[in-house]
N, C-alpha and C positions, 0 to 999 in steps of 0.2 A: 634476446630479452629474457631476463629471469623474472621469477616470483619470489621476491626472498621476505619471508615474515621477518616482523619486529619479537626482538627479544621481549619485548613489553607482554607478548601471550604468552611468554615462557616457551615458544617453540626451542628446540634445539639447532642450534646453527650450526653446523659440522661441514667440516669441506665435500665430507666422502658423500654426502644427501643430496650435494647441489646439480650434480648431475642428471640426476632423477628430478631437480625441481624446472630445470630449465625445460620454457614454455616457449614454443615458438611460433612464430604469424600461421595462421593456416595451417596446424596442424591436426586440425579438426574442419574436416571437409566443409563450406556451405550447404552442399545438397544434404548432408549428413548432420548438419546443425541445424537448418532450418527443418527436415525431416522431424528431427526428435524432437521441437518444438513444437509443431503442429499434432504430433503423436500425445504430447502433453495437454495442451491445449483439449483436443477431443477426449482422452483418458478422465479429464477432469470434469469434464459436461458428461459423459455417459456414464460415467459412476453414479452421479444423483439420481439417474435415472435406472439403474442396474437391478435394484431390488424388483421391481414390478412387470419390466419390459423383458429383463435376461431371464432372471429368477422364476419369474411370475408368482412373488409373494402376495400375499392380499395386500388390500391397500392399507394403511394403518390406522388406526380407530380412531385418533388424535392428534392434534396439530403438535401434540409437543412430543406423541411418538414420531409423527410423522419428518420433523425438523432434528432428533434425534437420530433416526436412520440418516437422515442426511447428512449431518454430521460426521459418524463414522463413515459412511462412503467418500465424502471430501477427504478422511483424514487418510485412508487408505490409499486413493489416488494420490495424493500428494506424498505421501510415501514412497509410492513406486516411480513417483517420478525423480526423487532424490535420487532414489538407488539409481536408477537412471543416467538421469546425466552425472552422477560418480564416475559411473563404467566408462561413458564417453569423456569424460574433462581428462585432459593430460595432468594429472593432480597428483603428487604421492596417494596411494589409497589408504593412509590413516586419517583417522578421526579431526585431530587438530587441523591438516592441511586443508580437510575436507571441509569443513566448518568453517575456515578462512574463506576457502573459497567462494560459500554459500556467503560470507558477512556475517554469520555470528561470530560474531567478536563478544568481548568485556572487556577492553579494554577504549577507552575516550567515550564512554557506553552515557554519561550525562550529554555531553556534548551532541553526540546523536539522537538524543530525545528531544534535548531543552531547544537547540537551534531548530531545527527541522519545524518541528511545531510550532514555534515564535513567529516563522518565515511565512508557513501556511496559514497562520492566522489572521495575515496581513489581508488575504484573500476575504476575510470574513469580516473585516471594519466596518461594511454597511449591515452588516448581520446582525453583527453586535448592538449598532445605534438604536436597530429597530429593537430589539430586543429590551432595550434598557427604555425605550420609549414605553412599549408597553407594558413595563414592570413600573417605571411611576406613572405611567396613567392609573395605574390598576390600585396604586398609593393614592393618589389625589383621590379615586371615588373611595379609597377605604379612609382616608381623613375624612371626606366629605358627608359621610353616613353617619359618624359620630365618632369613630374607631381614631385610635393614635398610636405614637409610640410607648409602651409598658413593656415591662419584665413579661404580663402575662401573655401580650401578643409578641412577644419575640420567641415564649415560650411554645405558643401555639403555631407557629409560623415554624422553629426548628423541630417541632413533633411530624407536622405534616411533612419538612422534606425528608423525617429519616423512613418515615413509612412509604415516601415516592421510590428514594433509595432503593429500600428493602423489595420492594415491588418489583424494581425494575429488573434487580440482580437477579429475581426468581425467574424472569419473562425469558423464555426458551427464543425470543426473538430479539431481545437485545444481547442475549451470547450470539448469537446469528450474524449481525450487525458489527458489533464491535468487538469477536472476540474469533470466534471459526471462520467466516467468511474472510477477514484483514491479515488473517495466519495462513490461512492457507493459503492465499491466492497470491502473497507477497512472496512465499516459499516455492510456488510453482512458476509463477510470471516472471518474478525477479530473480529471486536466488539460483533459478534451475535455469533459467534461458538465458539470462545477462552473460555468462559467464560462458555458455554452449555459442551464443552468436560473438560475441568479442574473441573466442579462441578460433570459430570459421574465420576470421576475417574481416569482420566486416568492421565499422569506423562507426566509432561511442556516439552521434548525431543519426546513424542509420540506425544503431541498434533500438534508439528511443524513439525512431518511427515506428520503427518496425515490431518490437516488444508489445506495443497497448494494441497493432492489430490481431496480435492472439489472445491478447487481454479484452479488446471487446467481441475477439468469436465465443468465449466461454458465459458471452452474456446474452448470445443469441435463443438461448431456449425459454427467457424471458416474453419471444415474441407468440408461442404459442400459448404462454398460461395467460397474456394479458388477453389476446386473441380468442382463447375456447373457455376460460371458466373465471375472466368477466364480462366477458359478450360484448369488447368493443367490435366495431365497424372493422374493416380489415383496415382502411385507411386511418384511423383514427389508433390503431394502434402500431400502422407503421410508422405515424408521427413520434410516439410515445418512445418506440423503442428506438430512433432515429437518435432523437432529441439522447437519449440514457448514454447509448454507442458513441454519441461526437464528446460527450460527458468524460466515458471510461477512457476514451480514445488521447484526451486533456492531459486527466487525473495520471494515466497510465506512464504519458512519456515525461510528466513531472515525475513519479516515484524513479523513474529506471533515472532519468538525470542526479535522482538524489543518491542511487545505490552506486552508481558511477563514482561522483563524485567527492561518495564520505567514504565509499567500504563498507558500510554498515546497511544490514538489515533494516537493525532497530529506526534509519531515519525513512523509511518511504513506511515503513509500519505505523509507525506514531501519525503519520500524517493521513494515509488511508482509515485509521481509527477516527482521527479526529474529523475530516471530511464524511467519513457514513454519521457521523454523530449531527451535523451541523446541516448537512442536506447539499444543495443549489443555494451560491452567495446571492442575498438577498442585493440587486442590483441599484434600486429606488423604491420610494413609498410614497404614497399620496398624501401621507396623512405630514410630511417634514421630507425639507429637500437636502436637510446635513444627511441622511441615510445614505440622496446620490452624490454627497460631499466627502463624506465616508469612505465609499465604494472606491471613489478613484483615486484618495488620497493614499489609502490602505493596497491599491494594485498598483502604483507608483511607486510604492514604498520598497513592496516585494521586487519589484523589477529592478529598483534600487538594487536591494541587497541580496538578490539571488545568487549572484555568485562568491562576493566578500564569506555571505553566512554558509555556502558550501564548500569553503577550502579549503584541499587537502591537509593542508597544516594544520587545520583544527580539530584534525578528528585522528592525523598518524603522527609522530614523535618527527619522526623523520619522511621529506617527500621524497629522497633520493632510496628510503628502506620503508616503504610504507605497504600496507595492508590493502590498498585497493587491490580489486584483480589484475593482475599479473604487471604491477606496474601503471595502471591510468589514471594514480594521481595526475601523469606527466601528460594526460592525454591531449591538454591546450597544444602543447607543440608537436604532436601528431597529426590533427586535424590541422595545423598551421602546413605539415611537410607534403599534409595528402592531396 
């Protein structure tokens, strides 16, 4: 089995390269695959915590010092875990191959946005209904006080969202949310380990179990801040974080299905963006039962089209020279052979 990029990156195809690109089953130990993942995994949890416990810095005076050091420790952990599994992947060690093999691509780069998130969205049709319920409820009592439609309240209405805007872009916890936490943990969970367990050996259905249990160990340290400094019950916050872990554990072996199946970073990115944005699919409401009409229409939908909207064809020129890793456009007739 080879790895052969599409000229579409402009890599260079050269015969004399192919021998250096040729990738074969298990040439990356499991003990040594799953080792460096787990090494990953804790690298990335004990960094958050590196300044005050290794260091022993003071604590930081502010929430937005405090989420700023965190930051840089995510981003440095995540760094070292690229250089990382670089060393370990059988990859040529340049840049281009290295960047294939992580999924940054730019090339079919709409199509891994626009579907991915179309797809995920499907999960969110009772979200939306509710949503749209309580935006004209919220019209009915502003007709019903005297208020209408004018230029002046469209005007007052687009002032307030660009000041929500401007607000939010400041808020050191919606970078948090939707921009450090969805970057890095895509680049360590996905990009670093998809690629380190598919080269041990293991089969694109195990990988996606197995992927989101080291995706929800990095969300284990969750269970001592909910635990000591907001003073749940110990049981009441084993539920909590129970409840978060079967959540990540979901979300996690959806993204590694999507990174699988397009090559691209950018589609389990877009969609972990868009799920921290959106919260838990709003399942039913009391107040309208199209919300629970919604819900299933919208999870039917996606079930539908989960695999048509992730296929390889739509996202590589060619499936027989495509950009998946090492080859798993083709992966349907592996798991058929295994």
């Amino acid at each position: 089995m080879s790895f052969s990029p599409s000229s579409s990156l402009g890599f260079p195809l050269l015969q004399q390269q192919a021998s250096a690109m040729d990738l074969q089953d298990g040439v990356v130990s499991k003990p040594v695959a799953v080792s460096a993942c787990v090494a990953m995994a804790l690298l990335y949890v004990a960094s958050l915590y590196a300044p005050t416990v290794l260091f022993r810095l003071p604590p930081p005076s502010s929430l937005n010092s405090f989420m700023i050091r965190r930051f840089l420790c995510a981003a440095v952990s995540t760094v070292l875990s690229l250089f990382l599994s670089a060393l370990i992947l059988p990859v040529t060690k340049e840049l281009p191959y290295i960047f294939g093999a992580y999924g940054i691509r730019g090339d079919h780069i709409w199509q891994a946005v626009v579907l991915p998130l179309s797809l995920t969205s499907l999960m969110y049709a009772g979200s939306m209904f509710n949503k749209f319920l309580l935006l004209f409820d919220s019209w009915m009592e502003h007709t019903a006080s005297g208020g209408g439609l004018s230029f002046h309240s469209c005007k007052c209405a687009l002032t307030r969202f660009l000041g929500w805007l401007a607000a939010i872009s400041s808020d050191v916890l919606t970078w948090r949310f939707y921009v450090v936490a969805p970057l890095t943990e895509e680049l360590v969970f996905r990009a670093c380990m998809i690629p380190l367990l598919l080269c041990g050996g293991f089969k694109p259905y195990n990988v996606m179990l197995l992927c989101p249990i080291f995706f929800s160990l990095a969300h284990l340290n969750h269970f001592m801040e909910i635990y000591i400094k907001q003073n749940y019950r110990i049981k009441k916050a084993v539920m909590i974080i129970g409840l978060q872990l079967g959540y990540t554990v979901i979300f996690g072996s959806y993204a590694s299905f999507l990174f699988i199946r397009t090559g691209h970073l950018a589609a389990p990115l877009v969609a972990h963006i868009y799920c921290n944005f959106m919260g838990l699919p709003v399942l039913y409401s009391e107040r309208s039962g199209i919300v629970s009409i919604g819900f299933i229409m919208g999870f039917l939908g996606f079930l539908w089209l989960l695999y048509p909207v992730t296929g390889p064809d739509l996202y590589n020129d060619r499936i027989d020279n495509c950009n998946c890793w090492q080859g798993y456009c083709s992966w349907k007739e592996r798991i058929q052979d295994s």
